[in-house]
C-alpha positions, 0 to 999 in steps of 0.5 A: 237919858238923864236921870235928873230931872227939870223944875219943869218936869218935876211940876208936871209929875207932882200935878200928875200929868205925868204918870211912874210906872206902878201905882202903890208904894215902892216897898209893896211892890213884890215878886222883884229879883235880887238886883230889884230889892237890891237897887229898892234897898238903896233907893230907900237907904239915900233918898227921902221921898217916895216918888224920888225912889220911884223914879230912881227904881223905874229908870235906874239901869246900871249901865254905867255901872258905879265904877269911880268909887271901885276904881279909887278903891282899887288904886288905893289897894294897889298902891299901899301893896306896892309899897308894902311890898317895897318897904316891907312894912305894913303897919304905920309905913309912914315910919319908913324913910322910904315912905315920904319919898314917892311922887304921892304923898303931899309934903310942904317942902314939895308943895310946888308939885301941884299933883301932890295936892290930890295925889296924896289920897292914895297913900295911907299911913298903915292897914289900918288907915287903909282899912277903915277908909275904904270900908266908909269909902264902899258902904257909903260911898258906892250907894251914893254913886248909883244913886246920884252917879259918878260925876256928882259923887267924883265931885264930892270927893274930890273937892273933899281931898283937895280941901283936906291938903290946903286945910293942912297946908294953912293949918298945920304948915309943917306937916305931910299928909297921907290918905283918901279921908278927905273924900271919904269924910266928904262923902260920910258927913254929907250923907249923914248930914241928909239922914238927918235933915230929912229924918222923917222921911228915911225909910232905911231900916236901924237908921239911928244905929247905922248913924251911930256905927257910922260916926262910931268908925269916923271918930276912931279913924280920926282919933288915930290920926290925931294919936298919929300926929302927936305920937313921936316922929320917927325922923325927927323934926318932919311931924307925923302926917296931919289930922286936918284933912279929915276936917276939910272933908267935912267941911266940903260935905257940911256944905257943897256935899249937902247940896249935891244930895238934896237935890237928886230930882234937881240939876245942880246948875238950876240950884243957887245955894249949889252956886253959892257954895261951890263959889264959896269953895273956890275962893277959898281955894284961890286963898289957900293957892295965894297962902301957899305962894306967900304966907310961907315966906311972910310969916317966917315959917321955919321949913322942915326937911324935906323927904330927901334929907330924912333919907341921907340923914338916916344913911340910905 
């Protein structure tokens, strides 16, 4: 059974014809297992309204569990092992001429192969982009699934990392990029967006604390990637990887993010302001498509060299 529920169904518990298990407040209930405060916990930590969390504790069964965000973590964990283990290097691997090389990471030269336009979320430039992405991508990003489920969050981010490699290639036409910040950032700033909007509402303990951490770990993940992307090259002329993709991602949850989690009581396709924006994002999907085809060639944009040629430059 879905937990999304009807415009119709909604009515009818707000005019109590219907009735949700339990007649106090969710927070007074008591004599709950671990995994009952822990899904009451979160319940409180991402929806505004009390019969929200009503519902969401009453007909939450962990089954499925949140896999995808677990999932995309893991993948990113193996990948940077891999290639920490081939290019014996662990901080700033982005300085290896190996590093641009792979089938991953999205490079303009390479911008044909279509995959590379979300394939290069699971390439980090160093640990410390790796660690920080995925500490926001966990604390965050795996509440939000439970609550709201794969398919919206999966939503999310995706269109978070796909915004982030045509914000970069429109942006910063030069320059590869590497990272899930896209869809973190996606994830993050719609969630803090909802925080905010529905103030009163939010029953999370140290909200404005937790706010602060949260925007504190943002803005030194993408001040190392501004650092990063003015810093020396290592292969002179390839730029460093882009900083733009974090601000695409925020941009996706600014807008279709919001939506997607107000609207938890609600399916989307019964939403118009989730119509609107998700046609807002395609068309600018289809410019960024036409950008990439035409602009490249039209504005004369001097085309760096490609992964290959670091490497017989650097004699490899």
């Amino acid at each position: 059974m879905s937990n999304k529920r009807s415009n119709s169904f909604r009515r009818a518990i707000l005019q109590g014809s219907r009735q949700l298990k339990g007649a106090g407040a969710l927070g007074e209930e008591v004599g709950l297992g671990l995994s009952q405060r822990l899904v009451r916990h979160i319940a409180y930590e991402t929806l505004p309204r009390e019969i929200d969390r009503k519902w969401y504790f009453d007909s939450y069964t962990c089954c499925p569990p949140p896999w995808l965000i677990l999932a995309i973590t893991i993948a990113e964990v193996a990948v940077f092992m891999y290639y920490g283990l081939q290019l014996d290097r662990w901080v700033l691997q982005v300085s290896s001429p190996h590093f641009l090389r792979g089938p991953l990471p999205y490079h303009p030269q390479l911008r044909i192969q279509a995959w590379r336009y979300l394939s290069y979320a699971f390439m980090h430039a160093g640990i410390e982009h790796l660690g920080l992405n995925m500490a926001m991508q966990l604390l965050v990003g795996v509440p939000l699934e439970m609550v709201h489920g794969a398919l919206r969050i999966g939503l999310v981010y995706v269109c978070g990392v796909l915004a982030g490699s045509l914000a970069v290639s429109v942006t910063d036409m030069t320059a590869p990029v590497v990272g899930s910040s896209g869809g973190v950032y996606a994830l993050v700033s719609a969630h803090l967006a909802n925080v905010v909007m529905n103030w009163s509402g939010m029953k999370c303990q140290f909200k404005l604390f937790r706010m602060a951490m949260a925007l504190v770990c943002m803005s030194v993940e993408f001040g190392r990637a501004v650092w990063l992307r003015f810093y020396p090259p290592a292969f002179p002329p390839c730029p460093n990887p882009s900083f733009v993709a974090h601000l695409g991602g925020v941009m996706v949850g600014l807008t279709l993010g919001v939506v997607v989690l107000q609207n938890y009581e609600q399916r989307l396709q019964e939403q118009s302001l989730f119509w609107i924006f998700f046609s807002v994002y395609l068309l600018f999907v289809l410019c960024a498509v036409f950008w990439n085809v035409f602009a490249y060639s039209l504005l004369d944009v001097r085309k760096l060299r490609g992964p290959t040629a670091y490497l017989r430059s650097d004699g490899t």
